[in-house]
C-alpha positions in Angstrom: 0.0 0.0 0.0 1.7 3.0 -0.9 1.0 6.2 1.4 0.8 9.9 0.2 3.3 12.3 2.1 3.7 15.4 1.8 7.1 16.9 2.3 8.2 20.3 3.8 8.3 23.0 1.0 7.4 26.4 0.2 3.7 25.9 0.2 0.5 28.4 0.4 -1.0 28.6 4.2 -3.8 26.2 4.5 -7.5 27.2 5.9 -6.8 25.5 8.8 -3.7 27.7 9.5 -5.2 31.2 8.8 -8.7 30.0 10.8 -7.0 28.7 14.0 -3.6 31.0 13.5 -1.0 28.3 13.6 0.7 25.3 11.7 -0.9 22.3 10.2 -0.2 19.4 12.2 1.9 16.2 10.9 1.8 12.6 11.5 4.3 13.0 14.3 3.0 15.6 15.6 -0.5 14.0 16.0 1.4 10.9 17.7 3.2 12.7 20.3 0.0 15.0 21.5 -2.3 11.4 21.8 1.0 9.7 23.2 1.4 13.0 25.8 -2.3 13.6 26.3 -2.7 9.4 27.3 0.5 9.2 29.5 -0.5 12.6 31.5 -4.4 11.4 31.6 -2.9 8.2 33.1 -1.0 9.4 35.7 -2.5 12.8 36.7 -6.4 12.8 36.0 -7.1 13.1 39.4 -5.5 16.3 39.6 -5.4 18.2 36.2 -7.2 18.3 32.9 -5.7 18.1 29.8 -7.3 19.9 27.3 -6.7 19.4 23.6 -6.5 23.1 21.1 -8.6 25.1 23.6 -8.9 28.9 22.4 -7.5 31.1 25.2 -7.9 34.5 25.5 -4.8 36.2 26.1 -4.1 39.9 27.2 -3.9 41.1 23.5 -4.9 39.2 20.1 -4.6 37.0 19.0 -5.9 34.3 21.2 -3.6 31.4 21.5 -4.3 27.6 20.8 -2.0 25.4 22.6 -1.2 21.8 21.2 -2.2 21.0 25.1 -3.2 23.1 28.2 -2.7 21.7 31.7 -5.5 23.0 33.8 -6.3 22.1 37.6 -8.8 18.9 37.8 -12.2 20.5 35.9 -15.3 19.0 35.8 -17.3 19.0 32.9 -20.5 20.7 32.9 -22.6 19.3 29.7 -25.0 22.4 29.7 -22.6 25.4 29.9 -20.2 24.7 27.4 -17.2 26.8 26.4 -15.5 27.3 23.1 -12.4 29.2 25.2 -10.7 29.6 28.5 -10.1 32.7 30.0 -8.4 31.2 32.8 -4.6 31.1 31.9 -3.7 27.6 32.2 -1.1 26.4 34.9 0.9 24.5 31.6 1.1 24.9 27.9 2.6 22.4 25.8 3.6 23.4 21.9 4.5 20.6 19.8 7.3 21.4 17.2 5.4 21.1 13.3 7.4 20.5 10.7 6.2 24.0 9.8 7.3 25.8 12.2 10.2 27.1 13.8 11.7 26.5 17.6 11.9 30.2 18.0 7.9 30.7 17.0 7.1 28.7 19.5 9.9 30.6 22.2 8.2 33.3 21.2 4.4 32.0 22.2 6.0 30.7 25.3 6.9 33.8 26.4 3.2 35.3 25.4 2.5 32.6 27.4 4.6 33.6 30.7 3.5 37.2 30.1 0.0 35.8 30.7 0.4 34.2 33.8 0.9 30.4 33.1 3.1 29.0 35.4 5.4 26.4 32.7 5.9 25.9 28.7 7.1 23.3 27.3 8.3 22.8 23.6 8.4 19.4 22.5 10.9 18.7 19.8 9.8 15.4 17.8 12.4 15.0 15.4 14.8 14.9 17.9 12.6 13.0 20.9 13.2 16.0 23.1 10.6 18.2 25.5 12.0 21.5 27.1 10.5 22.3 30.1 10.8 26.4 30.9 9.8 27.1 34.0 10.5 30.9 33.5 10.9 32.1 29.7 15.2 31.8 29.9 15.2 29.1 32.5 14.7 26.0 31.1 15.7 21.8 31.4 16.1 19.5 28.4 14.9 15.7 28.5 15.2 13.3 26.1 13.0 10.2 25.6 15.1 8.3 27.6 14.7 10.7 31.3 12.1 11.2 33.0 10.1 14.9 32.7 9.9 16.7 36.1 8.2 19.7 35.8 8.4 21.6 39.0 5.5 23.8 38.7 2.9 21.3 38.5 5.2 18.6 40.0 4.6 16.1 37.2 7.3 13.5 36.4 6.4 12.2 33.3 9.1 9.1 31.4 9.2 9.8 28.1 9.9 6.4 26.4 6.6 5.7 25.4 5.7 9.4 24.2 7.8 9.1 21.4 6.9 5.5 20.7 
């Protein structure tokens, strides 16, 4: 069975991209946010959600659509639905497209800071790497191999299976 892939090149910006104002996601990408959302879920569902490319509304425009936002433990409410936070969440977590640069997503960490959220991290798949920043120049590499500690939520997280 032979599978259609698109490669990285100069292309034109897709709807997607101008209607939720960032990158298209990839294969990888995709993988690593299920693989992150499952392990976190796992571990930590009594004590945070983990919400997938929730609008937030940030001090100035545009709003900002993490890959994932780590919130404290919400409950859903099936009648009052909201399509965006205006809570800051306590974690945002940016997963590197093959679109995108490392410093865009510096750059929307640091909105992100500005904000009031608590830790970013960039996740890196090419090169099975997350960066925790737990202020926007303080930072800590892991690889796939370490366990995460993030020590403004206090989840450890090993990483083997979220690049798997």
């Amino acid at each position: 069975m032979e599978l259609l892939v698109e490669t990285v090149v100069e292309r034109e910006i897709s709807q997607y991209e101008l209607e939720r104002n960032k990158p298209m996601p990839s294969l990888n990408h995709s993988i690593v946010q299920s693989n992150l959302i499952f392990e976190l879920k796992i571990r930590y569902k009594k004590n945070f959600s983990f919400l997938s490319e929730i609008d937030i509304v940030m001090p100035e425009r545009p709003y900002a659509v993490p890959d994932i936002a780590i919130y404290p433990k919400l409950e859903m409410d099936s009648f009052d639905d909201k399509i965006a936070m205006i809570e800051m969440p306590l974690t945002t977590i940016e997963i590197l497209s093959s679109t995108q640069t490392e410093k865009e997503l510096v750059s929307k960490s640091k909105r992100y800071f500005d904000a009031g959220v608590k830790s970013c991290w960039i996740v890196l798949p090419i090169f099975k790497v997350i960066i925790v920043f737990s202020e926007p120049t303080k930072r800590q590499v892991f690889t796939e191999d370490m366990t995460l500690i993030d020590p403004a939520t206090g989840i450890e997280l090993p990483l083997g299976d979220v690049f798997s």
